[in-house]
C-alpha positions in Angstrom: -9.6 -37.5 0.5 -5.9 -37.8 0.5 -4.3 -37.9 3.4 -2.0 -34.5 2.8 -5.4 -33.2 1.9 -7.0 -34.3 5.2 -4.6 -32.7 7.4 -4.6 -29.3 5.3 -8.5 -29.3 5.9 -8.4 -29.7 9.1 -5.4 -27.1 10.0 -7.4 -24.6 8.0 -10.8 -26.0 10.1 -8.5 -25.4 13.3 -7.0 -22.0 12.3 -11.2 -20.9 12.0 -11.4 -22.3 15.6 -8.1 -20.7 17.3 -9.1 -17.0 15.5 -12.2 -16.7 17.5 -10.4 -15.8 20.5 -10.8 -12.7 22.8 -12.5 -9.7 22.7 -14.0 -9.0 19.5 -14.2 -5.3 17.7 -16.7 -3.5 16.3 -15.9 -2.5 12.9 -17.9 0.8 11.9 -16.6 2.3 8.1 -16.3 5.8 8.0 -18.1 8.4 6.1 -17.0 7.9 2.2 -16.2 4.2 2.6 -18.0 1.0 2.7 -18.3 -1.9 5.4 -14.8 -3.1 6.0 -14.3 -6.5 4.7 -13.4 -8.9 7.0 -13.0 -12.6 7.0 -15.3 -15.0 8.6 -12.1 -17.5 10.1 -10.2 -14.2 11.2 -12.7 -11.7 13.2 -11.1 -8.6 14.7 -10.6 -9.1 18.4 -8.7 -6.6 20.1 -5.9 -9.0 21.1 -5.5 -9.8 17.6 -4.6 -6.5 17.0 -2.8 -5.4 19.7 -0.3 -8.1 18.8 -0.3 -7.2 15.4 0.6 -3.7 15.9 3.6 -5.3 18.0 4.4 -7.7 15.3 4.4 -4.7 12.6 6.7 -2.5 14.3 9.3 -5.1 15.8 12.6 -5.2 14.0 13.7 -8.4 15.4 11.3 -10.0 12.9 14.6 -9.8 10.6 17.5 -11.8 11.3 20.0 -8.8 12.3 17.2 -6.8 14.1 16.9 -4.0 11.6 13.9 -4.4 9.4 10.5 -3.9 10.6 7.6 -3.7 8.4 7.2 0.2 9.7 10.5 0.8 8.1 8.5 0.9 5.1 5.3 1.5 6.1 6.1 5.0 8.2 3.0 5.9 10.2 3.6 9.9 10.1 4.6 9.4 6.2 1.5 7.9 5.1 2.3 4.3 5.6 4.6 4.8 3.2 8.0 6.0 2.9 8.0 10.0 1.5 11.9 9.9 1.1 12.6 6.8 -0.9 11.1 6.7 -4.6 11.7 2.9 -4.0 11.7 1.1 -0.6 15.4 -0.2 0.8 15.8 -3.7 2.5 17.6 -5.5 4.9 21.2 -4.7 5.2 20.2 -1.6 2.2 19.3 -3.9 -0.3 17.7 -2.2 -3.4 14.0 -3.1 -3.7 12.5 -2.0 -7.1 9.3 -0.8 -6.5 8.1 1.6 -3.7 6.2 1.0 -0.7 2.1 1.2 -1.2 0.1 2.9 1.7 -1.3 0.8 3.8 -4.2 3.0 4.5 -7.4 1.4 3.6 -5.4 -1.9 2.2 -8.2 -3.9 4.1 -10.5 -3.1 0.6 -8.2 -4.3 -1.5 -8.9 -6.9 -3.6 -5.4 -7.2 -5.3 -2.5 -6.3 -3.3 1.2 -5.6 -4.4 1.4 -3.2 -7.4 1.3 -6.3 -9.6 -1.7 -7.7 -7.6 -0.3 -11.3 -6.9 -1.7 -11.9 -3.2 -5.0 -11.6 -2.5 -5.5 -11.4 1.0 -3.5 -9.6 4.4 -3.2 -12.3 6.2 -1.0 -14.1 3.0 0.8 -10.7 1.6 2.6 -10.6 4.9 4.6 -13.2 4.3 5.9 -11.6 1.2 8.1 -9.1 2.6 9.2 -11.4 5.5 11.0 -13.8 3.3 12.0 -11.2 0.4 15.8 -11.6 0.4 16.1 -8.1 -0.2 13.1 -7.2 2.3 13.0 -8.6 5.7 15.2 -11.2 4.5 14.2 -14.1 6.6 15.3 -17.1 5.2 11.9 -19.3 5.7 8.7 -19.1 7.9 9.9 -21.5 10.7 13.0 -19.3 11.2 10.2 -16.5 11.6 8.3 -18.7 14.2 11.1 -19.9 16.4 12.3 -16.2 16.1 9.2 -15.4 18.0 8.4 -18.3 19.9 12.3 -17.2 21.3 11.2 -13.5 22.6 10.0 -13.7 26.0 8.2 -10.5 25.5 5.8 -12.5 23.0 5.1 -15.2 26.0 1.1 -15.9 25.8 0.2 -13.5 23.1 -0.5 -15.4 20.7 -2.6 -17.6 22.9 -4.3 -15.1 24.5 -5.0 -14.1 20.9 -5.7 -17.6 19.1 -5.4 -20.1 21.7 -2.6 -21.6 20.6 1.1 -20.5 19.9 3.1 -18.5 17.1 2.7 -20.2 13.8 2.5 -19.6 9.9 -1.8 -18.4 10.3 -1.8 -16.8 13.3 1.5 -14.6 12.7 -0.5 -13.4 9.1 -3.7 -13.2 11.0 -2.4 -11.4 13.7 -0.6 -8.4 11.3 -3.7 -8.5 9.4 -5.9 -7.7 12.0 -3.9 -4.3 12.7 -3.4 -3.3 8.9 -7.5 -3.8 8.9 -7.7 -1.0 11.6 -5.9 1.9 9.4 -9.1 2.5 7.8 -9.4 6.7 7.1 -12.3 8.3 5.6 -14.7 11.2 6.1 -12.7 13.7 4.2 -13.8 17.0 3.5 -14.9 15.7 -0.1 -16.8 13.2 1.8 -18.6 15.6 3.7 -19.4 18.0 1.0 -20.1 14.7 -1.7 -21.9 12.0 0.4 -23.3 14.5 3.4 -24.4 17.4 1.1 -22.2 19.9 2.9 -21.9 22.9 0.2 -19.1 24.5 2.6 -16.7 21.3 3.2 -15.0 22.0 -0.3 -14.1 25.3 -2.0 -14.7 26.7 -5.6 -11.6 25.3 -6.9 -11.9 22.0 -4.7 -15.5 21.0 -6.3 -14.0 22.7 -10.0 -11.3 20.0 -9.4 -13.8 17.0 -9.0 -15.6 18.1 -11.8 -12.3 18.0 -14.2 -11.5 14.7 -11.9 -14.7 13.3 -13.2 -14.9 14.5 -16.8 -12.2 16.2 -18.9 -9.4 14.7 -17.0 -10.9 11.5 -17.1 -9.5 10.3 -13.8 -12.8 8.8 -12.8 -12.5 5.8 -15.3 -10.0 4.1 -13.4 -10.1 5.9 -10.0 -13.9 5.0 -9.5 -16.4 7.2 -7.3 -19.8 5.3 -6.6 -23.3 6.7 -5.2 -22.7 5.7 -1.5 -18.9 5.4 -1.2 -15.7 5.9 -3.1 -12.5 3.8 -2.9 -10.9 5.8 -5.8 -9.8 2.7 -7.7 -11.1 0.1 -10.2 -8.9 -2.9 -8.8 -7.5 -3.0 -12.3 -4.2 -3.0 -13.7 -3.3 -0.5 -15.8 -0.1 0.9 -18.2 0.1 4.4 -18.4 3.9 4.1 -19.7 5.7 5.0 -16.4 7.1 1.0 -16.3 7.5 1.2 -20.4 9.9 4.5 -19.3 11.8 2.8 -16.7 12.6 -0.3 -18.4 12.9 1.0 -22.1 13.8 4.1 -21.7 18.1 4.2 -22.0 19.8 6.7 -20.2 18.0 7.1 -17.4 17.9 10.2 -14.8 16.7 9.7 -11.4 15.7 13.1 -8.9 17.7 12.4 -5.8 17.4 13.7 -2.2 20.6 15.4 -0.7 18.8 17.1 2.4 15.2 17.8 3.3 13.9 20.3 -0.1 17.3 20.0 -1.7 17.4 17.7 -4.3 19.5 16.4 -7.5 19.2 15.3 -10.9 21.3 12.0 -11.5 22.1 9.8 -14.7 21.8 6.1 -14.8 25.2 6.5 -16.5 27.0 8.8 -14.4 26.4 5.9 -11.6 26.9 2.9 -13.3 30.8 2.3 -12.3 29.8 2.0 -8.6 25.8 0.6 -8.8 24.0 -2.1 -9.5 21.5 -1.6 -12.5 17.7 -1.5 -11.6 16.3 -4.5 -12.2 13.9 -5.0 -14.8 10.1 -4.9 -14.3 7.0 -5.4 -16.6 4.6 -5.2 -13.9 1.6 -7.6 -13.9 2.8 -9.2 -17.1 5.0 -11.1 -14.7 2.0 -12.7 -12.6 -0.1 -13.6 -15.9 2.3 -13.7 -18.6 -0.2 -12.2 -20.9 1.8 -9.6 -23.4 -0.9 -7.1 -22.7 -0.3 -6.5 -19.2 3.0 -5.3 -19.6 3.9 -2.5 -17.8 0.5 -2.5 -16.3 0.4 -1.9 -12.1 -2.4 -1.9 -9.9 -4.4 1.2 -10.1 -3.8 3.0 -6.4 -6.8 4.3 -4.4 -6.8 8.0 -3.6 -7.5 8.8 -0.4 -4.9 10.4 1.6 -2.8 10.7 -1.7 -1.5 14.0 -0.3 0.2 12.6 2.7 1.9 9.3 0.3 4.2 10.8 -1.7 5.9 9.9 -4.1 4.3 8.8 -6.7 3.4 5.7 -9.3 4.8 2.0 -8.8 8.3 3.2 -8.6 8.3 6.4 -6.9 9.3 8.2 -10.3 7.2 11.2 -9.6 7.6 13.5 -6.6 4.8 15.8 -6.3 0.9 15.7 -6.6 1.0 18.9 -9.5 4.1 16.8 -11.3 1.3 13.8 -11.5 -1.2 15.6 -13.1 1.4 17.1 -15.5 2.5 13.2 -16.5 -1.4 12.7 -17.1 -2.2 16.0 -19.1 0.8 14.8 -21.8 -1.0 11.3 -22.2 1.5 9.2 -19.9 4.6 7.5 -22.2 3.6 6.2 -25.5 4.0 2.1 -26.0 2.3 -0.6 -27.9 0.3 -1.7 -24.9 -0.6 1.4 -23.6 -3.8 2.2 -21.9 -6.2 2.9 -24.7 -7.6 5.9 -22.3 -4.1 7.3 -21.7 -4.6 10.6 -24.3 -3.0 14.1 -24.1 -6.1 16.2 -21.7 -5.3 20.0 -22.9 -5.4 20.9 -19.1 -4.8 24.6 -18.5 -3.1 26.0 -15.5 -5.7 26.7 -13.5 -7.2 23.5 -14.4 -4.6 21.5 -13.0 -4.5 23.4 -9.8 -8.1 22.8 -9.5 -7.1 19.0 -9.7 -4.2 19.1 -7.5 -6.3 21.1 -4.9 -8.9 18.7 -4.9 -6.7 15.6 -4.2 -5.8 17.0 -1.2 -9.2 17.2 -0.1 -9.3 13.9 0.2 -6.9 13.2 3.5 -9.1 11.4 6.1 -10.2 13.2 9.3 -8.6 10.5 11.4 -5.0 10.5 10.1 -3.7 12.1 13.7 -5.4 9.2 15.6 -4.0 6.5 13.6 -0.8 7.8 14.1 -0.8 7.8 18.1 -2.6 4.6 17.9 0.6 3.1 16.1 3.1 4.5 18.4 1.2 2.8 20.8 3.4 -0.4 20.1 6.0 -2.2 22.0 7.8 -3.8 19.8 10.8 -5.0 22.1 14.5 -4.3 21.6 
């Protein structure tokens, strides 16, 4: 062995060591969801994610103290943002997709819409030294950042036994975004726990559309024991074949809270910078036939993560299903299962009404729980 390859064995052996620290936490899954994954060299401990929740809400984690990762990630908005189609960085950067929910990331296989991380305790670093993110110019100016807060003084090693550094900052943020698990819906109750009263008429006419004629099913899976209402694929339904190909654009924009307007991408292109262009997970493999394609999104809590697809192109839950029933956008490398559905009215509203069945039973409690941080000044 090397000797570059030496030392990076044994600083990953180490980081397994230092992530045993403190009090471990019993992870129990909620009705509707399976055993939450966790990795062997990063247990939960509850130091892990106390400091984690600090990390995740602390805007000096940017270099002019104004971009936390909650900016994005809003706790009472779904882990998302519900007023920004797409997600605005440090000093109002333009970021050109939108924010994914972080509820129930800790299943993911894929994360990012395009899928190009594959664990937590990596994608955190991703928005930390995005220039048009959290804009931090490289991770040692993140750990002497942090290592400069007194408020952080023996967290981490209370946590991992040793200071701030590259592993234990991911593991750390990790750890908390692996506690906003939410399950036990009311679909789960009436689908997994037999409950005949936890969904009404139109709710359980809505699965059955959701599971047949609609076709949503194929790509938002539902399995015997649980249901993370996603395949882990990538798929192009035309909404990033629209954006990018699509000319004159217009864009729905929020003047005040249910007030909104319809703009043209050439009525602001004297005083704006165009949208940069995006082909989705073609830009990870470079295959032709995963242009335009995005991750596909799990459902659960849907109704609470608005708006909608990659970019935040679609406000509303009933304007969704309206995209689908046309058949998405036509392009060459279109999903083959993207077809017109001949949905009536009633049959859409059955749809719609049975996505919002599916909002966890512990949303409230995961909100307190993230206000619970001290994130400094």
């Amino acid at each position: 062995m090397t000797r570059p390859r030496r030392l990076f064995a044994i600083a990953l052996w180490l980081a397994g060591q230092t992530a045993l620290a403190g009090t471990p936490v019993p992870v129990k899954a909620p009705l509707g969801l399976p055993p939450v994954p966790v990795p062997q060299d990063n247990p939960l401990t509850r130091e892990k994610i106390d400091l984690g929740r600090k990390l995740f809400f602390d805007r000096r984690l940017s270099p002019n103290n104004t971009m936390s990762c909650a900016m994005c990630h809003v706790p009472e908005q779904g882990f998302t943002s519900n007023e920004l189609g797409t997600a605005i960085g440090i000093e109002g950067q333009t970021v050109r997709r939108s924010a994914p929910t972080l509820y129930n990331a800790a299943y993911m296989l894929r994360l990012f819409h395009d899928g190009r991380e594959f664990s937590l305790e990596n994608q955190v670093w991703g928005p930390l030294l995005a220039g048009n993110e959290m804009g931090n110019p490289a991770v040692g100016y993140v750990i002497e950042r942090i290592r400069g807060l007194d408020d952080y003084r023996g967290l981490f090693e209370r946590a991992f036994e040793q200071g701030p550094s590259m592993g234990t900052i991911g593991m750390a943020l990790a750890s908390y975004e692996r506690t906003l698990v939410s399950g036990n819906s009311r679909f789960d109750r009436w689908y997994f726990a037999k409950d005949r009263d936890a969904l009404s008429a139109e709710e359980r006419e809505g699965f059955r559309l959701f599971s047949g004629k609609a076709g949503c099913r194929a790509c938002h899976t539902v399995g015997a024991r649980n249901a993370l209402f996603t395949d882990h694929g990538f798929h192009n339904t035309g909404v990033g074949y629209a954006r990018g190909m699509g000319g004159d654009r217009g864009y729905r924009v929020q003047l005040a809270p249910g007030k909104h307007a319809e703009v043209r991408e050439s009525e602001t292109a004297s005083y704006s910078e165009p949208p940069p262009n995006d082909v989705g997970r073609f830009e990870i493999t470079l295959d032709p036939a995963d242009r335009w394609a995005y991750r596909t999104p799990a459902l659960r809590n849907v109704a609470l993560t608005a708006p909608y697809m990659h970019d935040g192109s679609i406000p509303t839950l009933e304007e969704v299903v309206e995209f689908y029933d046309k058949g998405g956008v036509a392009n060459d490398a279109l999903d083959p299962r993207m077809k017109p559905l001949g949905l009536t009215d009633e049959q859409k509203r059955a749809l719609v009404a049975f996505l919002k069945a599916l909002t966890g039973d512990n949303v409230e409690a995961l909100i307190r729980d993230a206000r619970r941080a001290a994130p400094g000044s």
